[in-house]
N, CA, C and O of each residue as an XYZ file, in Angstrom:
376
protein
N       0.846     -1.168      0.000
C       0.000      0.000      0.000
C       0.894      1.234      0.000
O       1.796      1.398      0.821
N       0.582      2.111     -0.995
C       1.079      3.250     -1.026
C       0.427      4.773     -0.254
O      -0.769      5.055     -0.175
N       1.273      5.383      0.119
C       0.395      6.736      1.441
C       1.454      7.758      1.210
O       2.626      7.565      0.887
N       0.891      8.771      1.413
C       1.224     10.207      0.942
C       0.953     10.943      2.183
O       0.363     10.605      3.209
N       1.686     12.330      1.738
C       1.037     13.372      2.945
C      -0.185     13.474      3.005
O      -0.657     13.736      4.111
N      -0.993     13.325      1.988
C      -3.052     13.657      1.755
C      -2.932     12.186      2.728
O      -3.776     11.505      2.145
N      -2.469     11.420      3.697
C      -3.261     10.274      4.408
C      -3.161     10.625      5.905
O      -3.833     10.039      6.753
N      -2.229     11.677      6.204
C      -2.335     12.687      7.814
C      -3.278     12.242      8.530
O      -4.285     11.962      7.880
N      -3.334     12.074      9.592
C      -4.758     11.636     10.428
C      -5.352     10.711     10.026
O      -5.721     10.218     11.091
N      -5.799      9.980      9.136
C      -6.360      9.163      8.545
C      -6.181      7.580      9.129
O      -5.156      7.102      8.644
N      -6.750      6.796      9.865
C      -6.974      5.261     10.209
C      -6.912      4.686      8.480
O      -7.225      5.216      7.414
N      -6.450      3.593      8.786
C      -6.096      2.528      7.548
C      -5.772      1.173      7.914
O      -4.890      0.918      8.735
N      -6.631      0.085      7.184
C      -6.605     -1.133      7.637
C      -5.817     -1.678      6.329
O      -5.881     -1.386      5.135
N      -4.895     -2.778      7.230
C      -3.749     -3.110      6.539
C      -4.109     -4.910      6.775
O      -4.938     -5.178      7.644
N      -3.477     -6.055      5.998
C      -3.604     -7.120      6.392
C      -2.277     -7.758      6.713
O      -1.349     -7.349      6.014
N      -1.961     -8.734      7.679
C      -1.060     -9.221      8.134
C       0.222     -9.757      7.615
O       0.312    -10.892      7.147
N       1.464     -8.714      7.726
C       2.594     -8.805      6.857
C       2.667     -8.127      5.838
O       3.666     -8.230      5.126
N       1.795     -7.400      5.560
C       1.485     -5.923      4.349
C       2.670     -5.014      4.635
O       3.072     -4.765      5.771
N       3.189     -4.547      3.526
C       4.110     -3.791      3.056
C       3.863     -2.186      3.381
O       4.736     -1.900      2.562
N       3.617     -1.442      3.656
C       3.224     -0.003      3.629
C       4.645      1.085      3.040
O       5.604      1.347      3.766
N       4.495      1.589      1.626
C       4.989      2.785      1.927
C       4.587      3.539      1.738
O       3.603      3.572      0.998
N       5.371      5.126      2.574
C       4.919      6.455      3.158
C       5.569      7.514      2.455
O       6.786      7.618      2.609
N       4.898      8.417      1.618
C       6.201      9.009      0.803
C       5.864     10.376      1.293
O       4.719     10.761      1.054
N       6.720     11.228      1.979
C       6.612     12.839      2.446
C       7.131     13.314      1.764
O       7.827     12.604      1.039
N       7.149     14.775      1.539
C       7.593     15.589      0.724
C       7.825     16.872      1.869
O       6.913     17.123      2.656
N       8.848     17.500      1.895
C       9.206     19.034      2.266
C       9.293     20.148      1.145
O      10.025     20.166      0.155
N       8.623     20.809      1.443
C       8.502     22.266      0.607
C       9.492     23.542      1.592
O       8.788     24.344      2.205
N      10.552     23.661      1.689
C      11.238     24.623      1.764
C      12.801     23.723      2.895
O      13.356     22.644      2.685
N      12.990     24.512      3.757
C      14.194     23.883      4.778
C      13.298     22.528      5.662
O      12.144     22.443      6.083
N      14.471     21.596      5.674
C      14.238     20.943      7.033
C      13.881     19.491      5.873
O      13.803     19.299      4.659
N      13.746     18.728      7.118
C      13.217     17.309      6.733
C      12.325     16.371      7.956
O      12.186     16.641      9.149
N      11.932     15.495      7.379
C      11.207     14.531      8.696
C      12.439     14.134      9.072
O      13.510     14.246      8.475
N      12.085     13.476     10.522
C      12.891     12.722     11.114
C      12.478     11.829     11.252
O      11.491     11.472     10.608
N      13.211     10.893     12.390
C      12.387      9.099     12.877
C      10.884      8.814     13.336
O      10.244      9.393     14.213
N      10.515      7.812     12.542
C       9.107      7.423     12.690
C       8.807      6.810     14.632
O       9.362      5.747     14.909
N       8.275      7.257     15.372
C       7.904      6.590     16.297
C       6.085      5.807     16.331
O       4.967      6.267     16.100
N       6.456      4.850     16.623
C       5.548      3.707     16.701
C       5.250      3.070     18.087
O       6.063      2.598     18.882
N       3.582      3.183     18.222
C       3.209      3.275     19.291
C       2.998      2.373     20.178
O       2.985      2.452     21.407
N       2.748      1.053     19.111
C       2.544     -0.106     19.295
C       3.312     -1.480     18.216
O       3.427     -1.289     17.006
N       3.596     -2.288     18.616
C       4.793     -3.011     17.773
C       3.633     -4.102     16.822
O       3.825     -5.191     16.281
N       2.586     -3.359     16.915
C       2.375     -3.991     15.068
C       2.383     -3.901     14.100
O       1.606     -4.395     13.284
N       3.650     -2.958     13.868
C       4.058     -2.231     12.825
C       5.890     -2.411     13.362
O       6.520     -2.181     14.394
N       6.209     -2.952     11.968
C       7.826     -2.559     12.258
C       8.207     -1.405     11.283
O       7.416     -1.045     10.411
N       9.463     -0.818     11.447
C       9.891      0.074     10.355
C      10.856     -0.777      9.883
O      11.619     -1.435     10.590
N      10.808     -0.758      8.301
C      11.608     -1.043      7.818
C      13.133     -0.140      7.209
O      14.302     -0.521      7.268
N      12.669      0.924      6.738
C      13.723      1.709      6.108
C      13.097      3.178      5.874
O      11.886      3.376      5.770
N      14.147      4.245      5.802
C      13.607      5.546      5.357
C      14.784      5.902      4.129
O      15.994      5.919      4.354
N      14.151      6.182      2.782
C      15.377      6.257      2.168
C      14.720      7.750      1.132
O      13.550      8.129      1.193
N      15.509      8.221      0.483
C      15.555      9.325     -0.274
C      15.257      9.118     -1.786
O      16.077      9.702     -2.493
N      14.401      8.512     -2.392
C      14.114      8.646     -3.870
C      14.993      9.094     -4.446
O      15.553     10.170     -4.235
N      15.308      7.978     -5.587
C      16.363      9.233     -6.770
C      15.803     10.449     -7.626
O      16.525     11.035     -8.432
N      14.496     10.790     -7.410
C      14.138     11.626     -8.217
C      13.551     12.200     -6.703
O      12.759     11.854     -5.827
N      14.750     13.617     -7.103
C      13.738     14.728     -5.931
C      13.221     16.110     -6.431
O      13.379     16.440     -7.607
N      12.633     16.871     -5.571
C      12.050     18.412     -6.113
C      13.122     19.138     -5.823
O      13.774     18.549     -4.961
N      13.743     20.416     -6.226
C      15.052     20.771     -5.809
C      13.836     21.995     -4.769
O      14.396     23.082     -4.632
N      12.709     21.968     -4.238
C      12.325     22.982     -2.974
C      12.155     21.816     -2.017
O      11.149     21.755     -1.310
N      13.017     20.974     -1.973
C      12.666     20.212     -0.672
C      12.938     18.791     -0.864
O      12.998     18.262     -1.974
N      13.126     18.106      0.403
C      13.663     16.673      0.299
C      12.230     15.713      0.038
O      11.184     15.985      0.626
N      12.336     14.684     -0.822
C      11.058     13.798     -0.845
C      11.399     12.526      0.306
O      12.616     12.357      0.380
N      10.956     12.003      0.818
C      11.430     10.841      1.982
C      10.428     10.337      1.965
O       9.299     10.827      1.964
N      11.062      8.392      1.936
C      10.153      7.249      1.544
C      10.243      6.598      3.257
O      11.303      6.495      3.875
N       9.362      6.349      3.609
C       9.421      5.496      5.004
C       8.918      4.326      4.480
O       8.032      4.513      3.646
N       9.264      2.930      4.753
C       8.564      1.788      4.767
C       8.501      0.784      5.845
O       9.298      0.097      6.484
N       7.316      0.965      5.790
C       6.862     -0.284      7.277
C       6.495     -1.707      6.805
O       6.682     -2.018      5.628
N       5.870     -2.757      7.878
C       5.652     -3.638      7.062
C       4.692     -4.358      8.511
O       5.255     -4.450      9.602
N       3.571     -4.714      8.369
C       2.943     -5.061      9.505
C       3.554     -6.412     10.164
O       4.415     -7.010      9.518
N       3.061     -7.020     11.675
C       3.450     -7.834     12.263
C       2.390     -8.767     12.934
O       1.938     -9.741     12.333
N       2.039     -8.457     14.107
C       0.922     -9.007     14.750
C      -0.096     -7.982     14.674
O       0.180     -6.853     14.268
N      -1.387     -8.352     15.082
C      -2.263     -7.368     15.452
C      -2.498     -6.650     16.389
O      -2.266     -6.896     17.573
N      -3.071     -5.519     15.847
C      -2.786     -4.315     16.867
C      -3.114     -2.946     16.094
O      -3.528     -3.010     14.936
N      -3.020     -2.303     16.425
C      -3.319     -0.446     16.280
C      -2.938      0.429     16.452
O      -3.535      1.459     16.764
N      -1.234      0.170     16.213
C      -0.276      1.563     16.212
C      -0.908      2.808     15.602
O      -1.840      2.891     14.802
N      -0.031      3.934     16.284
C      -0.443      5.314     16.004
C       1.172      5.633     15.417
O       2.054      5.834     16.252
N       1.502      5.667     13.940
C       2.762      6.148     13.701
C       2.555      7.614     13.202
O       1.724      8.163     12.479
N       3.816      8.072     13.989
C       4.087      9.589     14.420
C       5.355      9.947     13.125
O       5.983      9.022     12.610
N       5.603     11.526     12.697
C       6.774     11.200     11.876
C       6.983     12.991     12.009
O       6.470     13.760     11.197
N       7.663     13.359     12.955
C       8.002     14.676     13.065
C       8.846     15.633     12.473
O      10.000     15.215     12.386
N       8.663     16.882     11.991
C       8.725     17.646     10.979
C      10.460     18.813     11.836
O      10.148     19.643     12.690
N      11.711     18.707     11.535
C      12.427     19.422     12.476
C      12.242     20.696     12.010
O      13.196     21.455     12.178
N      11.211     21.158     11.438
C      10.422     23.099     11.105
C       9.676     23.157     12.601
O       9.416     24.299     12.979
N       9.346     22.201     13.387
C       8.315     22.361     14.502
C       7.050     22.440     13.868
O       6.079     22.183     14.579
N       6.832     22.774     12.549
C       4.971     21.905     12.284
C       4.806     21.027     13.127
O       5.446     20.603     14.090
N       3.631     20.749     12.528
C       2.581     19.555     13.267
C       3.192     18.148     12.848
O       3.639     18.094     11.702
N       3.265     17.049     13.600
C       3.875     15.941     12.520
C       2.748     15.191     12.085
O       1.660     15.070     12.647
N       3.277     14.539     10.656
C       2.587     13.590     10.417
C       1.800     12.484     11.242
O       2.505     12.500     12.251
N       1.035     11.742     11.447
C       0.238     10.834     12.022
C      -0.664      9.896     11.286
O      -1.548     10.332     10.549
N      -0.500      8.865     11.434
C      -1.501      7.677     10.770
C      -1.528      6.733     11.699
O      -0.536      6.354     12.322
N      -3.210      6.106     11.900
C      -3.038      5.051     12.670
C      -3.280      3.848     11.409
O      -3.732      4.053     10.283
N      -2.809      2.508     12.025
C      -2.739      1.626     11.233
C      -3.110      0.604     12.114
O      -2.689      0.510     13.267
N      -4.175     -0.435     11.385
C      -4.842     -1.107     11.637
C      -4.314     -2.147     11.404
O      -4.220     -2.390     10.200
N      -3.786     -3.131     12.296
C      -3.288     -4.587     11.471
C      -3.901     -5.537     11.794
O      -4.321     -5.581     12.950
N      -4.129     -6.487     10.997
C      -4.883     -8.156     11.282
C      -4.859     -8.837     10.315
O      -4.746     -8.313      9.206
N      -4.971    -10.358     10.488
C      -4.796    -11.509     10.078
C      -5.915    -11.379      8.820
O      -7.096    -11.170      9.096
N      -5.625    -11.469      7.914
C      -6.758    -11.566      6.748
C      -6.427    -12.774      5.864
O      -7.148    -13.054      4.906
């Protein structure tokens, strides 16, 4: 499953061992930092930098990948002091 900044706040049901990636974008200075995860049914897998970027800002790929069930709240904070990103994610056995 693919997720963007338009998925902010947004709950999303995922099925067990599902792939998730998260693609942010920055429009001027700064970048996200580390994803915190609220609950371990969600692992992180990697945060990496696309070879194709916007030159007003860094694009950054997070990828998770579900585990057991459960209902993490992943957090992904902005070092501008905005608001950070947030998605909860729904995981279970399907």
């Amino acid at each position: 499953m693919d997720l963007t900044a338009k998925d902010n706040g947004r709950d999303v049901s995922l099925a067990l061992h599902q792939e998730v990636g998260l693609t942010l974008q920055t429009i001027g200075p700064g970048q996200f930092g580390a994803s915190v995860i609220s609950f371990p049914a969600v692992s992180f897998e990697a945060m990496t930098f696309p070879k194709a970027q916007n030159p007003g800002g860094p694009t950054q790929l997070y990828r998770f990948r579900t585990v057991p069930d459960g209902t993490p709240l992943v957090t992904i904070a902005h070092d501008s002091g905005s608001a950070p990103f947030t998605i909860t994610l729904h995981c279970c056995a399907q």
